[in-house]
C-alpha positions as CSV (number, residue, x, y, z in Angstrom):
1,X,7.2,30.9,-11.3
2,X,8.4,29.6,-7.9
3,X,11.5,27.4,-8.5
4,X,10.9,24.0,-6.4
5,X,14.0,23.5,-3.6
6,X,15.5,20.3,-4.1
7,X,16.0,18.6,-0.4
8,X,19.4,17.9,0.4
9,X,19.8,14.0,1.3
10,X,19.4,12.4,4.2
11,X,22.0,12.2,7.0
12,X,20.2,9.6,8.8
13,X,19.9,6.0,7.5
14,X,16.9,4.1,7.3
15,X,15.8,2.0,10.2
16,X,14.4,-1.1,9.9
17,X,13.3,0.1,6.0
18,X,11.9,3.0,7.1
19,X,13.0,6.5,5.9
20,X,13.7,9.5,8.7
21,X,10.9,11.7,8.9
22,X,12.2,15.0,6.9
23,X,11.0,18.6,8.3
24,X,11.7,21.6,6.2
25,X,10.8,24.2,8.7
26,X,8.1,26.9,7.3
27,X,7.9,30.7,7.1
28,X,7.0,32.2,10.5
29,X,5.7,35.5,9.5
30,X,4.0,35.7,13.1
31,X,7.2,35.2,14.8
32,X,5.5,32.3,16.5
33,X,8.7,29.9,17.3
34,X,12.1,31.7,18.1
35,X,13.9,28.0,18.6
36,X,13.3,25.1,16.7
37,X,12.4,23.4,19.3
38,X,9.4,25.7,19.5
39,X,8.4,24.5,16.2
40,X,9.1,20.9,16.6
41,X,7.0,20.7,20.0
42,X,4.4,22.2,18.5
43,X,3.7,20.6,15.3
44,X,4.3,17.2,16.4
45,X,2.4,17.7,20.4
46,X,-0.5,15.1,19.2
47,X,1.5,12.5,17.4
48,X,4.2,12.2,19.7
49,X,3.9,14.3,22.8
50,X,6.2,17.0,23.7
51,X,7.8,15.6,26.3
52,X,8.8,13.2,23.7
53,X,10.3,15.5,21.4
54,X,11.9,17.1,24.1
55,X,14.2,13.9,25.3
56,X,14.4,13.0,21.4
57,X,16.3,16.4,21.1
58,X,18.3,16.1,24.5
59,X,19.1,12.3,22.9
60,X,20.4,13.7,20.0
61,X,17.9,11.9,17.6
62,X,16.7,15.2,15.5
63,X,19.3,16.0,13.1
64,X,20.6,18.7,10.3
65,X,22.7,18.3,7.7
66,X,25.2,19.2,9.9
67,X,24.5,16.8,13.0
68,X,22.6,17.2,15.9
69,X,20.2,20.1,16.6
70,X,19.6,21.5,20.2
71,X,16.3,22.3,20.8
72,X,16.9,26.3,21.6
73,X,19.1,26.9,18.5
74,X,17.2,30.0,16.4
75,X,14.7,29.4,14.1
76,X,15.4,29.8,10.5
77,X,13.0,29.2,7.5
78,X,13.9,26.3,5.3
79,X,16.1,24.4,7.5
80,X,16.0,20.6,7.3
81,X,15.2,18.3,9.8
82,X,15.6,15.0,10.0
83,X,14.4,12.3,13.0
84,X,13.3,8.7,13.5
85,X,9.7,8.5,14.9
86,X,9.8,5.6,17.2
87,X,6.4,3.5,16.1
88,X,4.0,1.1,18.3
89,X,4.7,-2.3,18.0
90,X,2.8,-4.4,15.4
91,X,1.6,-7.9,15.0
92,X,4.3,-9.7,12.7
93,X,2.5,-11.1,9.5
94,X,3.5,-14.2,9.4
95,X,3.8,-15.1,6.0
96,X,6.6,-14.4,3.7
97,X,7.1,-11.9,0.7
98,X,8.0,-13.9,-2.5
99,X,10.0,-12.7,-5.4
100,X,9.0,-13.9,-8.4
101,X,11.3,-11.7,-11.1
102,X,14.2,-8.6,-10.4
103,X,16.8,-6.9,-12.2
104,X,18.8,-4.0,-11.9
105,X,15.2,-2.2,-13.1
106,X,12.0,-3.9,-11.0
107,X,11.1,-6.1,-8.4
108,X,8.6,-8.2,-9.1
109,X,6.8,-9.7,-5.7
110,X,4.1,-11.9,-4.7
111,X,2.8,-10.2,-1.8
112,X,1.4,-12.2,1.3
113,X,-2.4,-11.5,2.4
114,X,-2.3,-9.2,5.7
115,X,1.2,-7.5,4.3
116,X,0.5,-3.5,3.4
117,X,2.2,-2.5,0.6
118,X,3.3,0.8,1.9
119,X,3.8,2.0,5.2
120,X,0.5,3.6,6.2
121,X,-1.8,3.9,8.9
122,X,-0.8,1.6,12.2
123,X,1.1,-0.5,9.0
124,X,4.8,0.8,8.8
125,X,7.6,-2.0,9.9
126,X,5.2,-4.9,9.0
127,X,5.2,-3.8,5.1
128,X,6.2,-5.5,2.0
129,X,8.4,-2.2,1.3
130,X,10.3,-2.8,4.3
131,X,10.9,-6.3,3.9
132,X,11.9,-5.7,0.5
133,X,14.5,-2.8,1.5
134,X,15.6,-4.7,4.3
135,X,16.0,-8.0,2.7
136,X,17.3,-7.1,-0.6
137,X,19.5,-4.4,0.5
138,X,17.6,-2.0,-1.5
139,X,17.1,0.9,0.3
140,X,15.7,3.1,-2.7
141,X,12.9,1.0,-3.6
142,X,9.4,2.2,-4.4
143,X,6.6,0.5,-5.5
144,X,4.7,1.7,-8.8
145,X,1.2,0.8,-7.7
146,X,-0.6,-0.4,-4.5
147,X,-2.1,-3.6,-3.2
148,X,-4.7,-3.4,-1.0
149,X,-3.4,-4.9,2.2
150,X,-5.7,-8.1,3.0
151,X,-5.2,-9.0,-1.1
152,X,-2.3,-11.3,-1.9
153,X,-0.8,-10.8,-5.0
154,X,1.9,-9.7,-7.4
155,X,3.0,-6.2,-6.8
156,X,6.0,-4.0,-8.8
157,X,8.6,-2.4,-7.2
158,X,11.0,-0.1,-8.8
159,X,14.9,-0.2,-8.0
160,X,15.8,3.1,-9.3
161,X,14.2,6.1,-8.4
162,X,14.7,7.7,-11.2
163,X,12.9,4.9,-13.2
164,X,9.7,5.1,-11.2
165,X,8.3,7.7,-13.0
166,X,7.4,5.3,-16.0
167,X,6.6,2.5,-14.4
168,X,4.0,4.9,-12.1
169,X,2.8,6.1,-15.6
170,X,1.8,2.4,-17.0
171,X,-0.7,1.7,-14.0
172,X,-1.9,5.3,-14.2
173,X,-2.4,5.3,-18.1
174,X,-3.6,1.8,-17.6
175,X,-1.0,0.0,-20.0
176,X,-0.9,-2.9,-17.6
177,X,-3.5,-5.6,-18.2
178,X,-4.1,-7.0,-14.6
179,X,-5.7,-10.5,-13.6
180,X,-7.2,-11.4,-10.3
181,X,-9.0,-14.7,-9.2
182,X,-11.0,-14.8,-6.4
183,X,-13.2,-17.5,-4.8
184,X,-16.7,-16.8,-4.0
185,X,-19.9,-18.4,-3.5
186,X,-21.5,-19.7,-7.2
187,X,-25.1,-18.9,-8.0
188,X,-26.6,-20.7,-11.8
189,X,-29.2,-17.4,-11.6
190,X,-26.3,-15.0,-11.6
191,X,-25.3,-15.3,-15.8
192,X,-21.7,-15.1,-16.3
193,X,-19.5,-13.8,-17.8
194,X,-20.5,-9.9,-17.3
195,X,-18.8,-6.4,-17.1
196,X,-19.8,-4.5,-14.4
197,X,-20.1,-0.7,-14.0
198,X,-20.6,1.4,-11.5
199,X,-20.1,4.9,-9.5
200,X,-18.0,4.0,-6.8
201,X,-17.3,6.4,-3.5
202,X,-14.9,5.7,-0.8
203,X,-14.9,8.3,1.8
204,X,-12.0,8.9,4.4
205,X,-12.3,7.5,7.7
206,X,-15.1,4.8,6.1
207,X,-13.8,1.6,6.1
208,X,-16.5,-0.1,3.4
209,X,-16.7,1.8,0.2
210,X,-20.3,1.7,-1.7
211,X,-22.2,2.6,-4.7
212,X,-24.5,5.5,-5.8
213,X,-26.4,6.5,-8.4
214,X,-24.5,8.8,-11.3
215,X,-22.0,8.7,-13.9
216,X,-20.1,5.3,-13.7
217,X,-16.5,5.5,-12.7
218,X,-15.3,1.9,-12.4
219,X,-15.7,-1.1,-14.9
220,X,-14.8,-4.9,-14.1
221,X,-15.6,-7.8,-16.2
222,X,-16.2,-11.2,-13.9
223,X,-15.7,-14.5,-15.2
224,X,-16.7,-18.1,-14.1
225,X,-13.4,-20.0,-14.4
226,X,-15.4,-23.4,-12.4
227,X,-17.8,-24.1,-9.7
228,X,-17.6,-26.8,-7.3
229,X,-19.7,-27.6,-3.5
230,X,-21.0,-24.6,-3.8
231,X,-18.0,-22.3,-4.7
232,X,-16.9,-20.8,-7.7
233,X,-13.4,-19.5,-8.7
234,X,-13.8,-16.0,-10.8
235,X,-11.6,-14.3,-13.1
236,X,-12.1,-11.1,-12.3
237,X,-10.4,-8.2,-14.7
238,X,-10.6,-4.6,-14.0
239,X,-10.4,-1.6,-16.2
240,X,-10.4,0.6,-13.5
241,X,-8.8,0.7,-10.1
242,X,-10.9,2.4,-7.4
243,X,-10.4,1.3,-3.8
244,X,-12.1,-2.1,-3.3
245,X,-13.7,-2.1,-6.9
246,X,-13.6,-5.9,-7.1
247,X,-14.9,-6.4,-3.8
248,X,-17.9,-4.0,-4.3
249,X,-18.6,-5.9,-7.8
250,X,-18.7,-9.1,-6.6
251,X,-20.8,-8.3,-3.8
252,X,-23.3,-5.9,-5.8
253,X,-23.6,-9.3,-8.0
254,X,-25.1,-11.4,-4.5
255,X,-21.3,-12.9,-5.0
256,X,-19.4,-11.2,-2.0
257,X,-15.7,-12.4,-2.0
258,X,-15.5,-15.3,1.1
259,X,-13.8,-13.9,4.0
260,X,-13.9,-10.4,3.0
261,X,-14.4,-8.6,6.2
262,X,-16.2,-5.4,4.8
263,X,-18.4,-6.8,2.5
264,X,-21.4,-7.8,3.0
265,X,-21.4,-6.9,6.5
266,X,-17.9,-4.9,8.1
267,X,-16.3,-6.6,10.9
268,X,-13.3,-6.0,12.8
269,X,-11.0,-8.9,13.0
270,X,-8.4,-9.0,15.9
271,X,-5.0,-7.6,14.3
272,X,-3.1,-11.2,15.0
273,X,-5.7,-13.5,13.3
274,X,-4.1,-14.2,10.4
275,X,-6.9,-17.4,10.1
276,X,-9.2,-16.3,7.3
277,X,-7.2,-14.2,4.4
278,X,-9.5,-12.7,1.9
279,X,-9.8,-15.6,-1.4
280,X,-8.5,-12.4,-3.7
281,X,-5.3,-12.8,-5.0
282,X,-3.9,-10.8,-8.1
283,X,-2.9,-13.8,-10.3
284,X,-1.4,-11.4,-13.6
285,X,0.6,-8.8,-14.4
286,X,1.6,-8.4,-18.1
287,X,2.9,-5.2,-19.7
288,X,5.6,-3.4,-22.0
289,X,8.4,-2.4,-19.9
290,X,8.8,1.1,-20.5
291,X,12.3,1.4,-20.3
292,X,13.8,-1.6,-22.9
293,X,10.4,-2.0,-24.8
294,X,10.1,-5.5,-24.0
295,X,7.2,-7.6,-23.3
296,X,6.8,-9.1,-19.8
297,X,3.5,-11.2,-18.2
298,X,4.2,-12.7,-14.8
299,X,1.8,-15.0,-12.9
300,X,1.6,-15.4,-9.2
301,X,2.5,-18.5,-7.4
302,X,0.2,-18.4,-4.7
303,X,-2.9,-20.0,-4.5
304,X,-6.1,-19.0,-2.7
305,X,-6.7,-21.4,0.3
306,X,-10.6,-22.1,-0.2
307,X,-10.3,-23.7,-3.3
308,X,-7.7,-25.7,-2.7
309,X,-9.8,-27.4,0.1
310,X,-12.7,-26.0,-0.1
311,X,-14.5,-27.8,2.0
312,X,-12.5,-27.4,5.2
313,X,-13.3,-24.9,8.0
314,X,-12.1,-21.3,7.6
């Protein structure tokens, strides 16, 4: 059995909440790279250029655990690596990240619409990780599930790394009972409440995921909470958790979410128009914590925007 090497940590803070890029440098049974800067230049020539990675080494900004690496030192398998990749600038989200619970064990956060959970994508600095790390001088926190990034909600970091393992385990075993509410146009044909299933696929590089025929591998039950000018506010409670679930359900009902930009119809909003966040908001999270056995239900203090005026413009 091939013992897993442990990575030695990191000699480079984070910037800005963001952790070094780590590079463990791979067997070269070809004899393909005799410097590390062979290697370097060549594995990262599309995502940052090599003339890049060449002043980044000449700049001193790709370490070991040791210090600074020269780009024509030998290569050696299993060396670390460590840099900071420097990222294109992105459109601040202008609306803040919320705590709503923390202890020495979780963060509990009611994330902005717009925010990504996780750095991902052309979303790394303008995260709610990030803020977190940076603002709460917490520079080992993870978070033990994701939020899609236009949904506003309640989201659970962990503070401990060696605690995230459970709390991973509870959304992945689906011992947390989640709540969202969503505000979406109200139709008396469509009988409420329901549970919906359906075979959802999401393919990379798609933005809208959709339905097909087969085995069902998502369930949501949708409620009416009340209906007003034409709008309804929905409970909506999911016993599974593929990507956009909700939003496919409440479209496939003739219900889409308002100001979903992917369903019905996908459009591409300008990345600084902040003006019309999605009305989905996850309202509930309530669980056992796994670590003290005790109960915990938390309820988000936002509020979705279309309902409180629902008859002004988006």
């Amino acid at each position: 059995m091939r013992r897993r090497h442990k990575a030695p940590p990191a000699p480079l803070p984070q910037r800005d909440g963001i952790d070094p890029v780590r590079l463990r440098l791979p067997a070269d049974p070809d004899g393909a790279w005799a410097t590390v800067g062979d290697h370097v230049a060549a594995r990262y020539a599309d995502a940052i250029g090599t003339e890049q990675v060449d002043a980044m080494f000449r700049e001193g900004r790709i370490v070991g655990a040791n210090g600074p690496v020269g780009a024509d030192e030998p290569y050696a398998e299993g060396r670390y690596l460590w840099f900071h990749r420097d990222f294109a600038p992105e459109a601040p989200v202008p609306f803040e990240v919320r705590i709503v619970y923390r202890d020495e064990r979780v963060v509990i956060a009611d994330k902005p619409h717009f925010l990504a959970t996780t750095p991902r994508g052309g979303h790394i600095t303008e995260t709610a990780l990030a803020r977190l790390r940076r603002d709460l001088a917490l520079p080992q926190l993870q978070p033990a599930h994701r939020l899609d990034r236009l949904t506003a909600g309640l989201t659970l970091f962990v503070v401990r790394p060696g605690d995230r393992g459970a709390y991973q385990s509870l959304f992945q075993e689906r011992q947390v009972r989640k709540e969202y509410e969503a505000v979406a146009p109200y139709d008396p044909a469509v009988a409420l409440p329901r549970t919906v299933r359906s075979r959802i696929v999401k393919e990379r590089g798609v933005l809208a995921a959709r339905e097909e025929p087969g085995e069902p591998n998502s369930e949501s039950r949708i409620e009416l909470l009340e209906h007003r000018a034409g709008l309804g506010r929905y409970r909506l409670l999911p016993a599974t958790g593929r990507t956009h679930q909700l939003r496919v359900h409440m479209n496939s009902l003739g219900l889409p979410i308002l100001d979903d930009p992917l369903y019905p119809l996908v459009r591409e909003p300008e990345p600084d128009d902040f003006s019309r966040p999605l009305q989905l908001l996850a309202k509930v999270l309530e669980f056992t914590d796994p670590v003290t056995g005790e109960p915990f239900r938390f309820e988000s203090r936002l509020r979705l925007a279309r309902w409180s005026r629902p008859t002004a413009g988006h």
